[in-house]
N, C-alpha and C positions, 0 to 999 in steps of 0.2 A: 504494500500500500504506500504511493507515495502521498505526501502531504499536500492537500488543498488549499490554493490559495482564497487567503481570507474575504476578497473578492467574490470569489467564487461560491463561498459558507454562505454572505450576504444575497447573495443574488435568488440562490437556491430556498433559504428560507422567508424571504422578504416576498419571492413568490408566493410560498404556502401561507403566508399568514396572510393574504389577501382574500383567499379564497377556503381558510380554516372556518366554516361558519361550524358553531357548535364547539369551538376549541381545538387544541392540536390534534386529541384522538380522530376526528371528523376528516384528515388529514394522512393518514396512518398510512392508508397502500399507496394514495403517490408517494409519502414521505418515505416510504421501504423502497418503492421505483427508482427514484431518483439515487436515495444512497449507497444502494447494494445495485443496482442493474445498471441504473443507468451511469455514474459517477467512479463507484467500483470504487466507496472507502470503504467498505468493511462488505463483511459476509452476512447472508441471511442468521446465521448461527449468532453473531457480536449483536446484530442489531438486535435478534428476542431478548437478548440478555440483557443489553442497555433500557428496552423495555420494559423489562419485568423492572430492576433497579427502579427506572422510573415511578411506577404507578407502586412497589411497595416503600417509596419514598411520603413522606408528609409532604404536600404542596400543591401544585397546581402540576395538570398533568401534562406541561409544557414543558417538563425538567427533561423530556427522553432530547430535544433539542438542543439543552445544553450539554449533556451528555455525550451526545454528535460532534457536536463542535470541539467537546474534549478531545475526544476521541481523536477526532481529526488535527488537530491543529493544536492542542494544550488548550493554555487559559487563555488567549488570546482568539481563539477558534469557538471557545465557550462564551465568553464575551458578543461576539460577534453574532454568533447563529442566537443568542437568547436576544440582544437586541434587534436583529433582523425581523423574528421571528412576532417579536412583544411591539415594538414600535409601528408598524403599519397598519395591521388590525385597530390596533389601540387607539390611531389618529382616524382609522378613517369611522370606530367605532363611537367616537365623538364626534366626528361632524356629522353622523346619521342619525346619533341620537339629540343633536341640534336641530334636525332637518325633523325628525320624528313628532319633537315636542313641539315644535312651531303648527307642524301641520296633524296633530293629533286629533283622530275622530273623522281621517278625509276616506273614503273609501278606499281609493289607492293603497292608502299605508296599509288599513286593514287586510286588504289583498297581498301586499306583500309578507306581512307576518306571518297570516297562512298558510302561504306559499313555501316561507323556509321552513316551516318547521319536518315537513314529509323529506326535505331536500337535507334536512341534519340530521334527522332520524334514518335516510340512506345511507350517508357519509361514515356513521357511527358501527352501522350494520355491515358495512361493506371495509370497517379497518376490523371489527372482528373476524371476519372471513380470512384478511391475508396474517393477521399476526397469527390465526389458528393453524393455516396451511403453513405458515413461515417454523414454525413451533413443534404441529404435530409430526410425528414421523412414522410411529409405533404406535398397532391399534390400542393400547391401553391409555396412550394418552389421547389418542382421537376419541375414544368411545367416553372419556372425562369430559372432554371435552364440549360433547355433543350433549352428555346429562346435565353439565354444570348449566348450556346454554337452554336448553329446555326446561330445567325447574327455574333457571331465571325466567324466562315467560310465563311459564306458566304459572307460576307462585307466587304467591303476593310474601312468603316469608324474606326474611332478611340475607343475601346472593350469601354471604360471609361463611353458612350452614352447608352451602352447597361447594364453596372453595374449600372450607374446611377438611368436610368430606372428600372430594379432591386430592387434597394432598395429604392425608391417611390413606387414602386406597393407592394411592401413587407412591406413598413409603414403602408400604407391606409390598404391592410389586417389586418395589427394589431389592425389598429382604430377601424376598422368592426368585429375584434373578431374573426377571420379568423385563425385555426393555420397555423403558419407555418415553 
């Protein structure tokens, strides 16, 4: 892996955060595209793991970004891709919410609220898909996989019972020599 220049960090996430509706996760499989296929810093393998790190981190679930830019580049690379990433949304997510309150109660608005919510509920849908492909390999973790995601739908309980579950049955595989 050669190192990326920081140019390059910017450009890459200053893109995604334009079009992150719903947050970073809403972003997930271009964001895996880009750094493993298309750019070729890390491997599908680095990137679940930088993942996982992220989301069992305290914060917002923007950290797998900084973690990129670590990765890539050090702390100037982390620097970079979190400002990239945090600065564009953020400005253009105040002048909409300027535009919003001025013209609140116009049909239009109403229509476009609407409109994204099915369009983040895809995005959201469609980064669980590639981080499960990126991740699973071995039916015991696909078939986790595929339960954890169906008691989440289907269950109004708390997902944490079924991650839990999860990774005891994913332990005792290990015990037993089970890949997974």
């Amino acid at each position: 892996m050669k190192p990326a220049p920081l140019w390059q960090i910017a450009g890459t996430f200053a893109s995604l955060s334009l079009v992150a509706i719903g947050g970073a996760n809403a972003v997930m499989p271009e964001l895996q595209r880009q750094v493993v296929q298309v750019l070729g810093w890390m491997n599908d393998t680095t990137f679940a793991s930088l993942f996982a790190i992220a989301q069992a981190a305290p914060g917002p679930n923007v950290l797998i970004v900084s973690l990129i830019g670590w990765h890539v580049a050090g702390l100037a690379g982390l620097a970079v891709a979190s400002l990239a990433m945090i600065l564009p949304s953020s400005l253009l997510a105040f002048g909409a919410g300027r535009v919003v309150t001025r013209l609140a109660g116009a049909r239009a608005i109403r229509a476009i609220q609407r409109g994204l919510v099915p369009i983040t509920v895809g995005l959201i849908l469609a980064s669980g898909v590639v981080m499960a492909a990126t991740a699973d390999h071995a039916a015991l973790s696909i078939l986790l996989t595929a339960g954890t995601a169906f008691y989440v739908f289907l269950s109004d309980w708390n997902p944490l019972w079924a991650l839990s579950t999860a990774a005891i049955v994913s332990l005792l595989g290990s015990w037993l020599g089970l890949p997974a």
